[in-house]
matplotlib code that plots the C-alpha trace (Angstrom):
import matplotlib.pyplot as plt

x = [40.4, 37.3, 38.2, 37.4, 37.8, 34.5, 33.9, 35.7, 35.2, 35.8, 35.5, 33.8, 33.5, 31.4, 32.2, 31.7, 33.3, 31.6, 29.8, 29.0, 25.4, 25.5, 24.0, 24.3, 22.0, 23.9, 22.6, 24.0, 22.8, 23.9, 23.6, 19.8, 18.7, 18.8, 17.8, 19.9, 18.7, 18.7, 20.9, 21.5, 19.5, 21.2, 18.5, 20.5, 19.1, 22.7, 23.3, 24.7, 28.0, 30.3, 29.7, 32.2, 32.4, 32.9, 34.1, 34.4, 36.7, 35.4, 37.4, 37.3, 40.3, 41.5, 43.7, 46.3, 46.9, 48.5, 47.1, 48.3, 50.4, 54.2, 56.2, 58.4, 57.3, 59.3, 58.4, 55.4, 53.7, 50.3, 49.4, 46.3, 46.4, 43.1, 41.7, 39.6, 37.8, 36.5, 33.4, 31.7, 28.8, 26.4, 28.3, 29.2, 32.6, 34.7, 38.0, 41.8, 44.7, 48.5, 50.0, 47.6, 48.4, 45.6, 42.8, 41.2, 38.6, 38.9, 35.8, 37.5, 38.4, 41.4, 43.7, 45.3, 48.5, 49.2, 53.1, 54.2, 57.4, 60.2, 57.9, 55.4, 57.7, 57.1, 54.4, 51.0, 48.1, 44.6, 41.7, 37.7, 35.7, 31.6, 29.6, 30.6, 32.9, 36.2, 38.6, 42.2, 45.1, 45.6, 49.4, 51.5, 52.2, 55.5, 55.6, 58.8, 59.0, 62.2, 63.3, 65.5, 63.5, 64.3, 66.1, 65.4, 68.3, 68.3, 70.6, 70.9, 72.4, 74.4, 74.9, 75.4, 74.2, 74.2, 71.5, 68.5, 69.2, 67.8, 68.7, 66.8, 66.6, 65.2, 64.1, 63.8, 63.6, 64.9, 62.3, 60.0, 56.4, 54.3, 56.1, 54.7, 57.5, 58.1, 60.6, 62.3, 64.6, 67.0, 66.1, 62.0, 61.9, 57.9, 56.9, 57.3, 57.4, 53.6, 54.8, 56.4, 53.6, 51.9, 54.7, 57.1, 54.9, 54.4, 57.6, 60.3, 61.8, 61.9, 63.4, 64.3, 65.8, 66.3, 69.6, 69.5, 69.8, 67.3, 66.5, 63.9, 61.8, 58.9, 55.5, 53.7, 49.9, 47.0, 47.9, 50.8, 54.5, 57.7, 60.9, 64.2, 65.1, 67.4, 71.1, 70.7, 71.9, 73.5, 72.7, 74.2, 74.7, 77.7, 79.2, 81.4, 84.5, 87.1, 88.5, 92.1, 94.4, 98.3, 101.5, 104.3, 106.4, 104.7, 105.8, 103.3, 105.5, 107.8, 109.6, 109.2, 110.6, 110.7, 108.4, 105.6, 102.4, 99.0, 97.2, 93.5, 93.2, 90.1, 90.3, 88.3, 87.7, 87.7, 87.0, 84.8, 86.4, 86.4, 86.0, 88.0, 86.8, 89.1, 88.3, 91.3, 92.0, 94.5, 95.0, 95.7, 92.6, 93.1, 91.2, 89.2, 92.2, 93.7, 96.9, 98.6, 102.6, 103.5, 107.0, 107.8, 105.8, 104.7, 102.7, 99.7, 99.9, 99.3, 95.9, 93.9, 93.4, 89.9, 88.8, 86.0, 85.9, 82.4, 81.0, 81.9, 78.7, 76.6, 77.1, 75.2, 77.3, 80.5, 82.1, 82.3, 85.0, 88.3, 89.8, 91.4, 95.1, 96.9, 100.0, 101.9, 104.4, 107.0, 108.6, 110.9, 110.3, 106.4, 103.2, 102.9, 99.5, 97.6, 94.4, 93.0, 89.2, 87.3, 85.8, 88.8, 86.7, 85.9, 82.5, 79.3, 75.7, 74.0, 73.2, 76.5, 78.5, 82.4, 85.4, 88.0, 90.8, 94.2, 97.2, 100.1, 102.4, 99.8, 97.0, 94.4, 94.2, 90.6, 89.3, 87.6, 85.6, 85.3, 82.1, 81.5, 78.1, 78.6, 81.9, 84.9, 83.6, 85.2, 83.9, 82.3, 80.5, 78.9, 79.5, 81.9, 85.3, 86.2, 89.7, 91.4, 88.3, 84.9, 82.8, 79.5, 77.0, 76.5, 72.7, 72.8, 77.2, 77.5, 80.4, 83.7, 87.2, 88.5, 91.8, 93.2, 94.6, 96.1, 95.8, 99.3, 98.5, 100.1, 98.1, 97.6, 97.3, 93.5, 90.8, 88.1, 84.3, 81.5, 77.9, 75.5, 72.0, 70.5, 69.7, 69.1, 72.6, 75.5, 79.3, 83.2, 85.0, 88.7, 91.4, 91.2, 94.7, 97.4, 98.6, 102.7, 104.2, 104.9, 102.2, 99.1, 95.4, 91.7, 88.7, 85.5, 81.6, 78.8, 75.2, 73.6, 72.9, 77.1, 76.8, 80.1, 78.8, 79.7, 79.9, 80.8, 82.1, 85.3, 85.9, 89.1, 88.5, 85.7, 87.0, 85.6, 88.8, 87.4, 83.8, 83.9, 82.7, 85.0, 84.1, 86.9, 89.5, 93.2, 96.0, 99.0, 101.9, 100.5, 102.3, 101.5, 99.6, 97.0, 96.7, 92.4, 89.2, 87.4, 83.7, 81.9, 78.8, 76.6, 73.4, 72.0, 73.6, 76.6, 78.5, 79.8, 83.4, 86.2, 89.6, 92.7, 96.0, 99.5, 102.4, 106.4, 108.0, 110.7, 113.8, 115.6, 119.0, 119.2, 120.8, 123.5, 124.5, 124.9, 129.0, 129.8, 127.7, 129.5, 132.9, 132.2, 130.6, 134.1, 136.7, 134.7, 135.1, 138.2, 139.2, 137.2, 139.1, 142.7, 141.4, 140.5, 144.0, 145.6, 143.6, 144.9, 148.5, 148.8, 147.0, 149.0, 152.2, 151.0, 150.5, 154.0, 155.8, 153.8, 155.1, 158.9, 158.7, 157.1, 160.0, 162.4, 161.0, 161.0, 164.6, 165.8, 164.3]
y = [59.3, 60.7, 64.4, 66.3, 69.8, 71.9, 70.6, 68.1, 64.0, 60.5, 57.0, 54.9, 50.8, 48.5, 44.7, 41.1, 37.9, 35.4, 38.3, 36.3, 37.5, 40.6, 44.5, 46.7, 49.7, 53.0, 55.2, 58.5, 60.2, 64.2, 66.1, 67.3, 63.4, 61.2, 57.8, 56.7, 58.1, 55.2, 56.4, 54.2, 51.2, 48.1, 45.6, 43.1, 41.2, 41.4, 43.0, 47.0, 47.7, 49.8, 53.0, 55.4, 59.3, 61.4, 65.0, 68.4, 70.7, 74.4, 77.3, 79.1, 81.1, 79.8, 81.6, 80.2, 83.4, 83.7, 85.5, 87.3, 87.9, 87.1, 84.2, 84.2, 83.1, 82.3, 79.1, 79.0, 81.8, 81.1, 81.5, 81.0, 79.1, 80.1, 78.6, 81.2, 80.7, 83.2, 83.3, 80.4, 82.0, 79.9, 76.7, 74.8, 74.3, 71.1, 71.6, 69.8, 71.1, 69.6, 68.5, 65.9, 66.2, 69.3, 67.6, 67.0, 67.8, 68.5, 70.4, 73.8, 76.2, 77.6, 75.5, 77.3, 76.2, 77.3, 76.9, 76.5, 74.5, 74.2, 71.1, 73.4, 74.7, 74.3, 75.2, 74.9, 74.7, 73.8, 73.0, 72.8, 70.3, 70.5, 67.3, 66.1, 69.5, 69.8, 73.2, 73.1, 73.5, 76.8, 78.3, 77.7, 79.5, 79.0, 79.1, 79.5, 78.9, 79.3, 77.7, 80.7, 83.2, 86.6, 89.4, 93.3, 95.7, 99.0, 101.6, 105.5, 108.3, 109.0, 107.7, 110.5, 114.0, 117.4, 118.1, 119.5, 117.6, 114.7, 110.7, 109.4, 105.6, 103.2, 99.7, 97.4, 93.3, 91.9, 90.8, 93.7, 93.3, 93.2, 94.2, 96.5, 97.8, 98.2, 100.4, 99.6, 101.5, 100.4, 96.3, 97.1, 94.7, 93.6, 97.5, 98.9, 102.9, 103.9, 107.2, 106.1, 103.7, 106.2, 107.1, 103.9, 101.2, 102.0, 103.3, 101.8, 105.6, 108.1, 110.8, 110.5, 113.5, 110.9, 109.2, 105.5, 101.7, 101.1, 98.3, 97.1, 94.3, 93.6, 91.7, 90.6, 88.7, 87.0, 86.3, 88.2, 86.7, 88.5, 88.7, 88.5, 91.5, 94.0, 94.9, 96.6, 100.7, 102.6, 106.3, 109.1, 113.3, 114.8, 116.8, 119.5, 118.1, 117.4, 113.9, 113.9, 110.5, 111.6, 109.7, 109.8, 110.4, 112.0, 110.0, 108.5, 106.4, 104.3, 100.7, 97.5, 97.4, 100.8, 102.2, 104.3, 105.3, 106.0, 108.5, 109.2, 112.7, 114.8, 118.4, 121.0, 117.7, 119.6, 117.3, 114.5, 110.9, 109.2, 105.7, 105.7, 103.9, 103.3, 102.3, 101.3, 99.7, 97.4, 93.9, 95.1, 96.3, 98.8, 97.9, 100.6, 102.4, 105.9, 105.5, 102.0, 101.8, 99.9, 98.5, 96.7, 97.8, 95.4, 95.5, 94.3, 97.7, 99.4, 101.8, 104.2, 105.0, 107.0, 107.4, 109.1, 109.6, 108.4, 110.3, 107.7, 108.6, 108.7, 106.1, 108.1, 110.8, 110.8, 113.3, 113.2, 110.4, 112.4, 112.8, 109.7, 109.2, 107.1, 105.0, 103.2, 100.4, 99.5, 96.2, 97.8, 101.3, 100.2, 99.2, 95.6, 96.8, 99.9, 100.0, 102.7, 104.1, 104.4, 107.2, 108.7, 110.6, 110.3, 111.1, 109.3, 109.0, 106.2, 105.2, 105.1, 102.5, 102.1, 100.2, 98.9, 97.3, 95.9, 96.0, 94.2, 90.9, 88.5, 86.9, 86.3, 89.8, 90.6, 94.1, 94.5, 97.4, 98.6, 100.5, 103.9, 101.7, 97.7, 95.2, 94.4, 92.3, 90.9, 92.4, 88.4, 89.4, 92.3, 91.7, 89.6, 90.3, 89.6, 88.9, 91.7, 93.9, 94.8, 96.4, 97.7, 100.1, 101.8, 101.6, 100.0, 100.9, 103.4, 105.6, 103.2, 102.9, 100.3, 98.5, 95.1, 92.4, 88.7, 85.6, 86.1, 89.3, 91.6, 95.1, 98.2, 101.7, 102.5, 104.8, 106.4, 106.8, 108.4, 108.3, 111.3, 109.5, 112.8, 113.1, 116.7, 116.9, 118.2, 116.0, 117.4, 115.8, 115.4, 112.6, 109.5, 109.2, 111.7, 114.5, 114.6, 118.2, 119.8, 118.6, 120.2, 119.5, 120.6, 119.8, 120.5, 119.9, 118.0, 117.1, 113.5, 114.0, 114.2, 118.1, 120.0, 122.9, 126.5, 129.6, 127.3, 128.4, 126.2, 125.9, 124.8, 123.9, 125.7, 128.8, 130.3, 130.1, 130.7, 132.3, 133.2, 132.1, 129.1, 125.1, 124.2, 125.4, 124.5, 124.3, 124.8, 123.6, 121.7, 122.3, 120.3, 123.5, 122.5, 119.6, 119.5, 119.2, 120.4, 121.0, 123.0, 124.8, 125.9, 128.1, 126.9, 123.4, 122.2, 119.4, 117.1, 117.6, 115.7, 114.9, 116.0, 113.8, 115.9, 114.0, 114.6, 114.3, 111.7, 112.8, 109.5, 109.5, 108.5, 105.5, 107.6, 109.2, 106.2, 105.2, 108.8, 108.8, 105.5, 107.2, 110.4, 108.4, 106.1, 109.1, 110.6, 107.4, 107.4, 110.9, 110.0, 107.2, 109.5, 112.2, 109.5, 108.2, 111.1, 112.0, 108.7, 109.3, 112.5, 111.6, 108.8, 110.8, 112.7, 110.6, 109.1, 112.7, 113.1, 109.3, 110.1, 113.6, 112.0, 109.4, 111.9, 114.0, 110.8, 110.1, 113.8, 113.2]
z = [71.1, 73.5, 73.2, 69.8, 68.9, 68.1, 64.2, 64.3, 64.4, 66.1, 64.8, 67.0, 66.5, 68.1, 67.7, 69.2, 69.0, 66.7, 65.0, 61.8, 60.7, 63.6, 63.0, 65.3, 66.8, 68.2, 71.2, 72.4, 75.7, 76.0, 79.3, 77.5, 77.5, 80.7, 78.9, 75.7, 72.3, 69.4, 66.4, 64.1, 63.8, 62.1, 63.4, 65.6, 69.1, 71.5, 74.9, 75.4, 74.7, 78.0, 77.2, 75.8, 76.7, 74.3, 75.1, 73.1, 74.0, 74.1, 73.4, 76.9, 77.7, 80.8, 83.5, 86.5, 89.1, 92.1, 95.2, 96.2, 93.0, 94.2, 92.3, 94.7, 98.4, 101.4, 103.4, 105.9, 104.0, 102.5, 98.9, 96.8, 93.1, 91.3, 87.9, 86.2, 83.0, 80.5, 78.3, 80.5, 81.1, 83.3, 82.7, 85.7, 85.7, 87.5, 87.7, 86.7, 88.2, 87.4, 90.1, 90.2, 94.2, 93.9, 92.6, 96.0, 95.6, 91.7, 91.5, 93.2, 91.3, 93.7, 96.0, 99.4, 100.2, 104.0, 104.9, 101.8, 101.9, 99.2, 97.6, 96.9, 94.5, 90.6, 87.4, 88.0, 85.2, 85.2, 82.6, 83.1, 82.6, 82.2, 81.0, 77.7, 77.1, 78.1, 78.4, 76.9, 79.4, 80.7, 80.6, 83.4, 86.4, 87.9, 92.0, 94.0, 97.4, 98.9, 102.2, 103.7, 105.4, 104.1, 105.9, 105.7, 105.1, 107.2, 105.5, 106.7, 104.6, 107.9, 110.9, 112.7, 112.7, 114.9, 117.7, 115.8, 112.5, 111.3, 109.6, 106.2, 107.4, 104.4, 104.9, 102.3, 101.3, 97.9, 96.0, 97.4, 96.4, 98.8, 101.8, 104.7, 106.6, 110.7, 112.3, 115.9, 118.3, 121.3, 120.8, 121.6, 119.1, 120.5, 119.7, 116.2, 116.3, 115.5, 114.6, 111.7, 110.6, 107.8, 105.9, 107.2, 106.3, 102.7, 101.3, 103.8, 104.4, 107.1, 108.8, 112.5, 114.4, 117.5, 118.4, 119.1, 118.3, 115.4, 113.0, 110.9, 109.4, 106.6, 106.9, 104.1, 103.6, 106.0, 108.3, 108.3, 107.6, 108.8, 107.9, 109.4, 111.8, 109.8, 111.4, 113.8, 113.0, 115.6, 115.0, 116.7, 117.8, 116.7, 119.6, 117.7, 119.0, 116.2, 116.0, 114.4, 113.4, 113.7, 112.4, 114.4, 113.3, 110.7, 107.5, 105.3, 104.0, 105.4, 105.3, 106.9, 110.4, 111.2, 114.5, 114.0, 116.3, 114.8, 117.6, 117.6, 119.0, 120.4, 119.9, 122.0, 124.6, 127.6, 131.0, 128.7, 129.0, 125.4, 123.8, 120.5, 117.5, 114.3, 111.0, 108.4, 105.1, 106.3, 107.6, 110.8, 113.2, 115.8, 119.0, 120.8, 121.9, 122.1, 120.3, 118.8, 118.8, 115.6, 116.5, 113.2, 110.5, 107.0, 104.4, 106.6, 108.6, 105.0, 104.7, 105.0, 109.2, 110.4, 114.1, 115.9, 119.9, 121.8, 124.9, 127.5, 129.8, 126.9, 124.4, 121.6, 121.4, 118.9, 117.0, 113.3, 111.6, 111.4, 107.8, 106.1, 106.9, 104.2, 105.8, 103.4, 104.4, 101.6, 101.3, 98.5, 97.1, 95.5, 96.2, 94.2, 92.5, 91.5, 91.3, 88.7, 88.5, 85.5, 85.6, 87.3, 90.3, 93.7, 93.1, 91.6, 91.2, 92.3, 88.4, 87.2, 86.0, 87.5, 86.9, 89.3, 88.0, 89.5, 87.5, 89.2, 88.6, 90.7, 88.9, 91.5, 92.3, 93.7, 94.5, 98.2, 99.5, 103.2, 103.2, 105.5, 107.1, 106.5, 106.6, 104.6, 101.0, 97.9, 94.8, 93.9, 97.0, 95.3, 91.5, 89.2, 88.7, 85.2, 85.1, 87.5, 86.9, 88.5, 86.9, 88.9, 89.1, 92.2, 93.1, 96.0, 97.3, 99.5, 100.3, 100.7, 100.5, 97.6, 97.1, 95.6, 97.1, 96.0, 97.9, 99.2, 100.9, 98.5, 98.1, 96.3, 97.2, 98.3, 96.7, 98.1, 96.3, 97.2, 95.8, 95.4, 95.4, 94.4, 91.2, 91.4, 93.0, 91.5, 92.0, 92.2, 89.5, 91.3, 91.0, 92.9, 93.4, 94.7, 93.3, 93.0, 93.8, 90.6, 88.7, 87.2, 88.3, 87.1, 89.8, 87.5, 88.5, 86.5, 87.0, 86.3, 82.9, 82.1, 81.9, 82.9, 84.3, 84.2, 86.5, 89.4, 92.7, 94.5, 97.9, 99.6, 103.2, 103.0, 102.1, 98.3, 96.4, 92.9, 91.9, 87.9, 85.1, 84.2, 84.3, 85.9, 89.1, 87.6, 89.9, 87.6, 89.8, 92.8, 96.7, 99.9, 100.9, 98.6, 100.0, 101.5, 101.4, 97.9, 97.0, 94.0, 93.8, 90.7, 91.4, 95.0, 94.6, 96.3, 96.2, 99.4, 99.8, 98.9, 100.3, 97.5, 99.0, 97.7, 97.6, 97.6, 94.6, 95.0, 93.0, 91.9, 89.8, 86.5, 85.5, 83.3, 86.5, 88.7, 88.2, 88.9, 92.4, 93.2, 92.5, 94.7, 97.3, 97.2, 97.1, 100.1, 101.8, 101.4, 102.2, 105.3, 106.6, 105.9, 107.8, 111.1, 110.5, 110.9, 113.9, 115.3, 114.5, 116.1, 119.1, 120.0, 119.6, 122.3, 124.4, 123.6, 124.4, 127.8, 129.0, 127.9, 129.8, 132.8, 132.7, 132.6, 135.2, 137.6, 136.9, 138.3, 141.1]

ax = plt.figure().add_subplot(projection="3d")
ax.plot(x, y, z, "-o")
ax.set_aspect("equal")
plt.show()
């Protein structure tokens, strides 16, 4: 071997052919001695030997960094891999790098990849190497370059608000270290907003108070390497006009075939001309239009149905999304799914984990969201579904409507949630799912850390319904009139609002009971079909007396 730890040894041996009779002298030469130092002398008259390098390895600490400091890079950006090496004092370092493709030339002590590409990829280690000592091999740093150029996500806790108010928009890119961030508005995609640079750049969130088109993108490094422009957010001024959806006729549900028309309607309009836009659950997709004449209703036209009208003149003016309308299309009496919510609430914090599971007779059931601000996704879009359940945690899932759905097109009833990203906030607990008439009910309120708070004021519709000191507003026997909108409040802190669906009890008869309806319903059949007999019979004897008189009548004369 050539390279020896500090206190340790080599063997070195020196022979030649025919060496009957031969001694042999030994020379060293160091980095202190530029001729070759006699050793050992065995007495002997023969030429020099090739000489062999010996090496000691030192105990240096040595160190592989990337600068800047991101293990994960994006092609065409440039990246720095630096050998650094500890306790060398003034020793003159060469340096080793694996890949061999960096040693050129190997006496740098950092290598500058500019454009990295996906090749670049992979673990990187170096050594040093001065005269006759030698480092150990640092420990690897592991580079990935990945080939697809990332994209920025532009989210808004609303998309709309009333004149004088104001949108939190937040900008970010997944992994995120690094990243400066630039805001746009209205496509001006060449001219980031300046005034949003201080506070923009650093955090990716800010408040606007100005309607528009915006979006957003992240630059990173020197020179500078950008990302893919965001989605583009549309961002509105509520006018106070009131946007209602209306059935008619007004059944929620009803069976396949039957006629119904969904209506988007503007209240307090006045002279403005509207653009309509719908949002729904279902398979079917309303175009932009005022009303939509269902003439044959399925399963496909099942869902929840939301519209908002848009100033025609002024394309960033809307009102407010109207309240969720739930249609239901039956192929028999049921729905062939539920989906239930664990924890049963329409509320949530942003931290907490939910559960979403389908219970029905398909197997391939797979839960799908429709978000307030995105598109229609699969759960395996999002998270795993394990088995006919997905479980997730709702960091980065806004407010949206869930439901289930089997590769044959089969569908449960829909839920909404909501998420309170305010961890100071308080949340309504109320049910997911429809109250039945008749039934009890408790709405309660809690903060993030699980506490069920007391003293807590309920509203209904915005009206103060309850203001004592209980946890929780009971509703004993529930009635469509309770049917609404629901918040809490506790100290200064109120919760958003949400919607409480009341449904019709369906009275069905028991099975006991069904012979004797079958026997009624056949005696009043029959009864029925004497009593048009009879009818008959006497009306066609009159008829027979008024031809025999006018027979008679004809014959006198």
């Amino acid at each position: 071997r050539t390279v020896i730890p500090a206190g340790g040894s080599v063997t070195l041996t020196c022979s030649v052919k025919d060496s009957a009779g031969l001694k042999y002298d030994w020379f060293r030469r160091t980095s202190n001695t530029s001729e070759p130092q006699l050793v050992k002398v065995n007495g002997s008259d023969t030429l020099f030997s090739y000489w062999v390098f010996l090496m000691s390895t030192v105990s240096n600490s040595i160190t592989v960094t990337l600068q800047p400091n991101w293990s994960q890079i994006y092609s065409s950006e440039t990246i720095t891999v630096r050998c650094e090496i500890q306790g060398g004092g003034d020793t003159e370092w060469t340096y080793e790098w694996r890949p061999a493709k960096l040693n050129n030339p190997p006496s740098h002590n950092e290598y500058r990849i500019n454009r990295a590409t996906e090749s670049d990829s992979g673990d990187y280690r170096c050594r040093g190497k001065s005269d006759y000592s030698i480092t150990e091999w640092g420990d690897k740093v592991t580079l990935t370059v990945s080939p697809r150029k990332p994209e920025a996500q532009l989210t808004a806790d609303k998309t709309a608000f009333p004149a004088g108010g104001s949108v939190t928009l937040t900008c970010s890119v997944n992994p995120s270290p690094g990243w400066k961030y630039f805001l746009y508005r209205d496509n001006k995609l060449s001219e980031p907003l300046t005034t949003h640079d201080a506070a923009f750049q650093t955090t990716g969130r800010t408040s606007v108070s100005q309607e528009g088109l915006y979006s957003c993108r992240g630059g990173r490094g020197d020179p500078v390497y950008y990302t893919e422009y965001s989605h583009s957010v549309s961002i509105d001024i509520t006018v106070s006009n009131r946007a209602v959806v209306i059935l008619q006729p007004n059944w929620s549900e009803i069976y396949r075939g039957e006629t119904i028309t969904v209506r988007c309607e503007i209240q307090g309009g006045g002279d403005t001309e509207w653009e309509y836009e719908w949002k729904t659950t279902s398979s079917f997709k309303p175009s932009n239009q005022h009303e939509h004449r269902i003439s044959s209703a399925s399963s496909s036209h099942s869902g929840d149905y939301r519209c908002k009208g848009r100033v025609k003149s002024s394309q960033h003016e809307t009102t407010k999304w109207s309240a969720s309308v739930r249609l239901t299309v039956y192929d028999n009496v049921h729905p062939a799914a539920s989906l239930t919510v664990n924890p049963d609430r329409v509320q949530h914090f942003t931290s907490d984990s939910v559960s979403l599971s389908c219970e029905g007779n398909s197997t391939e059931w797979r839960v799908k969201r429709f978000p307030e601000h995105g598109y229609m996704s699969d759960c395996s879009d999002w998270r795993r579904m394990t088995g006919s359940t997905c479980n997730m945690r709702l960091y980065w899932y806004g407010n949206a409507v869930y439901w289930c759905e089997s590769g044959s097109g089969e569908f449960s009833n829909a839920v909404n949630i909501t998420v309170q990203n305010d961890y100071s906030g308080i949340i309504l607990v109320s049910p997911v799912h429809p109250v039945t008439e008749g039934e009890s009910v408790s709405l309660g309120c809690r903060s993030w850390t699980g506490t069920k708070l007391s003293s807590v004021f309920f509203y209904h519709n915005d009206k103060l319904i309850q203001n004592d000191t209980r946890q929780e507003l009971t509703i004993s026997a529930v009635s469509k009139s309770d049917e609404g909108f629901y918040k809490c409040q506790w100290s200064e802190r109120k919760s958003a609002q949400s919607w409480m669906s009341v449904k019709v009890a369906v009275m069905e008869p028991k099975s006991s009971s069904s012979p004797v309806l079958l026997i009624v319903l056949l005696l009043c059949g029959i009864v029925l079909i004497i009593l048009l007999l009879l009818c008959c019979c006497r009306k066609s004897t009159g008829e027979t007396l008024i031809i025999k008189q006018s027979l008679i009548s004809s014959d006198v004369m």
